[in-house]
C-alpha positions in Angstrom: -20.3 21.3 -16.1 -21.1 24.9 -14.6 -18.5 26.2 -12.6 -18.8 27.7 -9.0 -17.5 30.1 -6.4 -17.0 29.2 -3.0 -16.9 33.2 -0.9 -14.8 34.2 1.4 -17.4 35.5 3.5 -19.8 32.2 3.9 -16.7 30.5 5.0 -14.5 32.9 7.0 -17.5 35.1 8.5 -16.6 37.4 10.9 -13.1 37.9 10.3 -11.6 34.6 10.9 -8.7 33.7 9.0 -9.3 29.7 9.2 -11.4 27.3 9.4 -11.0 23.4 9.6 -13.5 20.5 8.5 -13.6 16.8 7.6 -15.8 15.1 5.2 -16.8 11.9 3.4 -16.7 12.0 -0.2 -19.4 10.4 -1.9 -19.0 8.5 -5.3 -21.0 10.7 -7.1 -19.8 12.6 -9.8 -19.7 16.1 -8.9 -22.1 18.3 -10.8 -19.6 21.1 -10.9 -16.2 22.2 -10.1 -15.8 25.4 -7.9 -13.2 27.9 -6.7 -12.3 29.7 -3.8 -11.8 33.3 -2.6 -9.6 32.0 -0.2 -6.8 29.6 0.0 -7.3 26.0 0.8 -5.0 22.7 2.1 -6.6 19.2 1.7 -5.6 16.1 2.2 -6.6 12.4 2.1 -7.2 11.3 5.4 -8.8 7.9 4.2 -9.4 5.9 1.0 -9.0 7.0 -2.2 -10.4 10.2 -4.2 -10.3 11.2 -7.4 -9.8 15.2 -7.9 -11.1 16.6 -11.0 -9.8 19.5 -12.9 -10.8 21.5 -16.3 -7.4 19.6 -17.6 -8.9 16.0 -16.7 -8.5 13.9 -13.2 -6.0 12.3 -11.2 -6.3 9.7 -8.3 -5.1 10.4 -4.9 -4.6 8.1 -2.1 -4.4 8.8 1.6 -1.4 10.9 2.5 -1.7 13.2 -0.7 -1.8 16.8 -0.2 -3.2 19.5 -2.0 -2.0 23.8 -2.0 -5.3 24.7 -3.3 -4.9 28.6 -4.8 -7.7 31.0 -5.0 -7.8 30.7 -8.9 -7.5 26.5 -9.0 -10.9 25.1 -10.0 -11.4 21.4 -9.1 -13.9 19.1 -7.7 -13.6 15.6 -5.7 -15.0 12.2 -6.5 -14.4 9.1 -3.9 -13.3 6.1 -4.9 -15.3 4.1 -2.6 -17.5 4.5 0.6 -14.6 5.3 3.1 -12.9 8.1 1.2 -12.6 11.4 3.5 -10.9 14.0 2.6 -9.5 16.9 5.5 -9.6 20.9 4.6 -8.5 23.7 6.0 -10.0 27.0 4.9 -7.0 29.7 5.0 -7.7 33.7 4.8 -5.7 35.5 1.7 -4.2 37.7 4.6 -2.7 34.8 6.6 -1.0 33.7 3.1 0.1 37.4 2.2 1.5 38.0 5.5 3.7 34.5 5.2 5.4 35.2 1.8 5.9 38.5 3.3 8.1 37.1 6.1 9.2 34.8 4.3 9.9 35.2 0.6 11.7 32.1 -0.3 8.7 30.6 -0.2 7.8 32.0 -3.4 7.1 30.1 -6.5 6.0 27.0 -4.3 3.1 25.9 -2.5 0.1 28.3 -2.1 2.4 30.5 -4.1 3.3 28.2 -7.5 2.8 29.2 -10.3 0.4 26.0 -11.6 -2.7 25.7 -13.1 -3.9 23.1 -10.8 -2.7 22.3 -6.7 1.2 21.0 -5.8 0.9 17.8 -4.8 2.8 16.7 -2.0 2.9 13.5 -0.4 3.0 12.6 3.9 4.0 9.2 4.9 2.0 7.4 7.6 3.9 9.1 10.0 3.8 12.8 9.0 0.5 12.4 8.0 -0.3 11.3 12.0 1.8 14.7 12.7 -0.6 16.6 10.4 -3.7 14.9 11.7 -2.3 15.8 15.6 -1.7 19.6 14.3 -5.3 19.7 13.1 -6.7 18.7 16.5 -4.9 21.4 18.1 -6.1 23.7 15.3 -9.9 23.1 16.3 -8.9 23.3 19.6 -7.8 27.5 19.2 -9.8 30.3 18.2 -9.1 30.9 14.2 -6.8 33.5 14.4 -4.0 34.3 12.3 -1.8 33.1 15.2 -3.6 29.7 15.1 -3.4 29.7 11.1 0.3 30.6 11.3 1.1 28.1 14.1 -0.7 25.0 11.8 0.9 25.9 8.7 4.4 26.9 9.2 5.5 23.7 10.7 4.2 22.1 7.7 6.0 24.4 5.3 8.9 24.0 7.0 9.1 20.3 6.8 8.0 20.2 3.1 11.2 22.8 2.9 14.0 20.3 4.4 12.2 17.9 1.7 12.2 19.7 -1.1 15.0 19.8 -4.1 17.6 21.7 -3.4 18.7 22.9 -7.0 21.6 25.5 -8.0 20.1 28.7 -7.6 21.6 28.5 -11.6 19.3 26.0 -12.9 16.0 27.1 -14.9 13.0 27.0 -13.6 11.3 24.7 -16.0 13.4 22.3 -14.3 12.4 22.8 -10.7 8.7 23.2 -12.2 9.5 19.5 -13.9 10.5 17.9 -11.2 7.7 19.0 -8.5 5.4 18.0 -11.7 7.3 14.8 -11.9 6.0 14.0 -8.0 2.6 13.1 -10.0 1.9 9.9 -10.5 0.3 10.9 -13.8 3.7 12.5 -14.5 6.2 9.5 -12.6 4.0 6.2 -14.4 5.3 7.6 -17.7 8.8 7.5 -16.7 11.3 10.0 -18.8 8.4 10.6 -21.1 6.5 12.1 -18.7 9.0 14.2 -16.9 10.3 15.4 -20.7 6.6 16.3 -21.3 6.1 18.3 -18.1 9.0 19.7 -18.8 8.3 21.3 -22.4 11.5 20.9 -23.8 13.1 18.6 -26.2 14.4 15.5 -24.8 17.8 16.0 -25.6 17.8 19.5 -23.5 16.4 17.9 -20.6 18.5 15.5 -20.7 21.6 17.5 -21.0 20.2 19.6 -18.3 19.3 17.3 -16.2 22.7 15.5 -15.7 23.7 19.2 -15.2 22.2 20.4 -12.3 21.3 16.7 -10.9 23.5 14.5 -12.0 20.8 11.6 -12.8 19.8 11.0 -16.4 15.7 11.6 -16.4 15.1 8.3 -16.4 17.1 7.6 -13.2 15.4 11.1 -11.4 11.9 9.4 -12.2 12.9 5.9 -11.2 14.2 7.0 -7.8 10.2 8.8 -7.6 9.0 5.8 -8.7 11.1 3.3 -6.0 10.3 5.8 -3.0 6.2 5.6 -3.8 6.7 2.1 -4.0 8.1 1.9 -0.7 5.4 4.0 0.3 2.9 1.5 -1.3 4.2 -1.5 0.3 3.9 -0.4 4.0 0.5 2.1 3.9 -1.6 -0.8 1.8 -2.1 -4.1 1.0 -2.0 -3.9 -2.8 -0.1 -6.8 -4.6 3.4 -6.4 -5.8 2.2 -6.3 -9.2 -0.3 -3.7 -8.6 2.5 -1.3 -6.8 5.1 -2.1 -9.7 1.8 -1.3 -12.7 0.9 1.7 -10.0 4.4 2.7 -10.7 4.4 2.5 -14.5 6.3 -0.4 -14.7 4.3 -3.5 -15.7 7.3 -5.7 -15.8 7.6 -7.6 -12.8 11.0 -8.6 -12.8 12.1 -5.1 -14.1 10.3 -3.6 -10.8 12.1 -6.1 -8.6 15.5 -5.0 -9.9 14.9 -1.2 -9.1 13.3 -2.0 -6.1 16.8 -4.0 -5.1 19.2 -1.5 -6.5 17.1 1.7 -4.7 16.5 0.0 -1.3 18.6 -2.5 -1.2 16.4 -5.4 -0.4 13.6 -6.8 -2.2 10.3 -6.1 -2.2 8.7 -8.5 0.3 11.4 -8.2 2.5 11.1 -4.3 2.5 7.3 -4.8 3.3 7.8 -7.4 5.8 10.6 -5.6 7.4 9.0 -2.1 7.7 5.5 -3.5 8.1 6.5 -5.7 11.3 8.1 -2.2 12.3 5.2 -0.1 12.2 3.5 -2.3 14.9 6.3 -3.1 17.0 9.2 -1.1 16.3 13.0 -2.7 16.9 14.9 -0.6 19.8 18.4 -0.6 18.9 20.6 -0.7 21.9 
């Protein structure tokens, strides 16, 4: 599979430093990966894809979001004949001038240090916010003002979400835990978050109670219950597909984490938040 090279200037022509568009992804295999001389953020809008990568492929579901770098090489695969994906086309100047004004953004995002695109995740409701920001977007003239005025809202939200860790712990750490957001990292539980890591499991272990006081089996499980939870209102998979989707085939061993995480089951989580959704409870 030959690799290509999406150009700068067949996609920002004429100095423009964005540029927005929606497609359907087909269930064809894609002949070849590519890369970009420009930054990109995608995200499912619909269905499920699967994204390919030299390393191998991962499934993403609608809500995930993708910080595609310049140097990433990947390619896209639906899962099905309603899969659509959104992009938006960003100009290495608009991300230079950012981290310029605003350098604790470095090591995250478009500015990690990752072979392949952070993963992040937006919830039905942020992921309407996103869709409503990219109306506006095509609504503007793609400018750097424009760019600017889409993206730094998002950043700023993913911010207040992110781990706050001790400006004392490692970095392999903060690197394992944005890794451990992955549900190709999360399904294997402390196995997976101790192989992301790269470190014994004793040393992440130690470390980990050190800088978050949660054993790595209890920082997974909590990944684990809040994409369940996501699961249970966005789709209408089974509860044993959400708990194997989780990594945990045992039924009754999903029920009891659900319970101790949310504090409710998990058919009355999906009732409760499901009914809400449609017709939300005003509290007086």
């Amino acid at each position: 599979m030959s690799d290509l090279i999406l150009r700068l200037i067949d996609i920002l022509p004429d100095g423009r430093a964005c540029a927005l568009s929606r497609a359907i992804v087909t269930t064809n295999r894609p002949k070849s990966l590519h890369s970009h001389e420009f930054f990109e953020l995608l995200w499912v809008q619909n269905g499920r894809i699967k994204h390919v990568t030299p390393t191998g492929a991962t499934d993403l579901s609608e809500g995930d979001l993708l910080f595609v770098q310049p140097q990433h090489t990947h390619g896209l695969q639906g899962r099905g004949s309603d899969a659509m994906v959104v992009s938006v086309s960003l100009h290495p100047d608009v991300i230079d001038s950012i981290l310029t004004r605003h350098p604790n953004l470095s090591g995250r995002y478009f500015w990690a240090n990752s072979p392949t695109p952070p993963r992040f995740f937006r919830d039905i409701r942020k992921l309407a916010d996103l869709n409503h920001a990219a109306v506006l977007l095509e609504r503007q003239k793609p400018s750097q003002l424009a760019a600017e005025s889409f993206l730094l809202p998002l950043l700023s939200a993913l911010d207040s979400e992110d781990l706050d860790l001790p400006a004392t712990a490692p970095g392999w750490l903060t690197e394992a835990c944005n890794a451990a957001r992955d549900p190709g990292v999360f399904r294997d539980g402390a196995a997976g978050f101790v192989r992301v890591a790269g470190r014994a499991h004793a040393h992440v272990s130690r470390t980990t109670r050190q800088f978050l006081a949660q054993s790595p089996s209890e920082y997974v499980n909590h990944i684990r219950m809040a994409h369940a939870a996501r699961q249970l209102t966005g789709t209408g998979d089974s509860l044993s597909e959400i708990a194997a989707d989780c990594g945990i085939p045992n039924l009754s061993h999903f029920h009891k984490l659900f319970l101790a995480h949310h504090g409710m089951t998990p058919a009355q989580f999906r009732r409760m938040h499901q009914r809400n959704a449609v017709q939300p409870e005003l509290s007086i």
